[in-house]
C-alpha positions in Angstrom: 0.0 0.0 0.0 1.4 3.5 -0.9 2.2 6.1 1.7 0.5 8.8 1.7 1.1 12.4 2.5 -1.0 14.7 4.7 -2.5 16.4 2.2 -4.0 13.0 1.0 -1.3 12.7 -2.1 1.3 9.9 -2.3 4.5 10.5 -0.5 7.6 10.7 -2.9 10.2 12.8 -5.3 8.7 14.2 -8.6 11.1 13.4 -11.9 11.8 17.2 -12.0 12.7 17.5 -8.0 14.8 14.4 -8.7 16.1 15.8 -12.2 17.3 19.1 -10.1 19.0 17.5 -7.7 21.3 15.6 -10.1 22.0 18.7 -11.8 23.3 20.5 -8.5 25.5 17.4 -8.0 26.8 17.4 -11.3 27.6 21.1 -11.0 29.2 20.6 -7.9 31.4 17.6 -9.3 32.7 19.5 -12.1 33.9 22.6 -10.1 35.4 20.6 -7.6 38.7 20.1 -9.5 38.9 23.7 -10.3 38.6 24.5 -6.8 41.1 22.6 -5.5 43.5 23.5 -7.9 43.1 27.1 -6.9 43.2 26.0 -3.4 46.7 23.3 -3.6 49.5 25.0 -5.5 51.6 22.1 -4.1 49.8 20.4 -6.0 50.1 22.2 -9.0 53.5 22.2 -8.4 53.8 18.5 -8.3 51.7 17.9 -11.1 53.8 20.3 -13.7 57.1 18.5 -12.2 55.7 15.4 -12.9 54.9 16.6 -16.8 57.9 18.2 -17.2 60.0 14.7 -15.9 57.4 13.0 -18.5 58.1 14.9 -21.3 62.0 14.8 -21.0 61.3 10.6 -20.9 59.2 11.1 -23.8 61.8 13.8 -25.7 64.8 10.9 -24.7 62.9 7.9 -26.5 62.4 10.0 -29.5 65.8 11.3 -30.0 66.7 7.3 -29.6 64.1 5.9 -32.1 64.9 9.3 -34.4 68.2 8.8 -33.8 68.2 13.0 -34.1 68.7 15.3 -31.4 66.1 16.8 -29.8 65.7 19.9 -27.8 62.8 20.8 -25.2 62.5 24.5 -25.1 61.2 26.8 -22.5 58.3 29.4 -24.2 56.7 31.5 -21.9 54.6 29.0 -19.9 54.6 26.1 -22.8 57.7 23.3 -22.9 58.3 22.7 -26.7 59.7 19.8 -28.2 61.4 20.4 -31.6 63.7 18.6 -34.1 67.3 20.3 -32.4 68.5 20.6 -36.5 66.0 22.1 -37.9 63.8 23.6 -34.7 60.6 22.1 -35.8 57.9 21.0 -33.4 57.4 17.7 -32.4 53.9 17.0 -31.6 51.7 19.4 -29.0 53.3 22.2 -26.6 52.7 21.2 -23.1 50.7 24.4 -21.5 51.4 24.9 -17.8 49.3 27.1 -15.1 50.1 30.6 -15.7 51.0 31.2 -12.1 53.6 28.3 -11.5 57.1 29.8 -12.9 59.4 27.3 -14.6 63.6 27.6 -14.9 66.0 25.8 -16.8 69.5 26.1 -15.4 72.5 24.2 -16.5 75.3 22.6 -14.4 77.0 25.8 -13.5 74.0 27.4 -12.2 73.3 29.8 -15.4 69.9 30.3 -16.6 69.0 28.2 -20.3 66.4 28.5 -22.3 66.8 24.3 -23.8 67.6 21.0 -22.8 69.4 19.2 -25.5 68.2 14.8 -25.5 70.9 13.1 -27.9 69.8 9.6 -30.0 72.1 7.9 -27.6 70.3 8.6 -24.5 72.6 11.2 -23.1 71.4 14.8 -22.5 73.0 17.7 -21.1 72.7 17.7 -17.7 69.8 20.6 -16.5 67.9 21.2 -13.8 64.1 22.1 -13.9 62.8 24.1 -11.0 58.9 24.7 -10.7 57.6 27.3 -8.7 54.1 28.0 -7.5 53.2 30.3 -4.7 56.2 29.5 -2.7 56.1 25.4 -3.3 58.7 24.1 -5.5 60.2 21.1 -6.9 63.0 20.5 -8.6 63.8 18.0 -11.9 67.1 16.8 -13.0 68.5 15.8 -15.8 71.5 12.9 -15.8 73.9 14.0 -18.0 75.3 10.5 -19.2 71.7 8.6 -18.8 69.7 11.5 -19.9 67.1 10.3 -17.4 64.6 12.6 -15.6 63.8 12.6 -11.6 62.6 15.0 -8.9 65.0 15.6 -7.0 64.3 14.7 -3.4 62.8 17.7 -0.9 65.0 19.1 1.4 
């Protein structure tokens, strides 16, 4: 037997009360991401020192299977990849948060603007340091592996 309301009418959710809930849910569930990016620049950080290790693996096993060197280059807030002979791009920039600040410094300390990945795995050795509201991390570059890491935190 149905329940019934006070007013005499079956107790339940109409498709539209249901419908409107959902919506508010889904709403909430796509701004949540957005929110907490504004609200975790460690996180930010992480995640951009994380794409920046992946794309110097990436720019590594196509200088291997090329057997041409390639060169990852700093633009604004984009890391391009590009044929190191003839400077064209290699697939998509990489677009990073306008707000995290990325630096490419050699092994003297001085400030580069590309990281050179040779066909036989070696790469110059760099450091990429990712900034973001005070958090950092820290990538480096083996010189005679050419392998990416981040570096430990202090």
């Amino acid at each position: 037997m149905p329940r019934m309301s006070a007013t005499g009418r079956e107790a339940g959710f109409t498709l539209i009360e249901l419908m409107v809930v959902v919506a508010i849910l889904l709403l909430a569930a796509a701004l949540l991401p957005m929110a907490l990016d504004r609200a975790l620049p460690g996180h930010r950080v992480a995640t951009t020192a994380q794409q920046v290790v992946s794309m110097v693996r990436d720019a590594r096993g196509s200088s291997m299977l090329s057997g041409r060197p390639i060169k990852l280059t700093l633009q604004e807030h984009d890391l391009v990849t590009q044929d190191a002979a003839t400077s064209a791009s290699i697939g998509r920039p990489v677009s990073f948060p306008s707000s995290t600040t990325i630096s490419l410094t050699d092994s003297d300390g001085r400030s580069v603007a590309a990281l050179l990945v040779y066909p036989d795995g070696s790469a110059q050795p760099m450091r990429f340091d990712v900034e973001d509201e005070g958090h950092r991390k820290a990538v480096l570059v083996s010189a005679l592996t050419g392998k990416a890491d981040l570096a430990p935190d202090p």
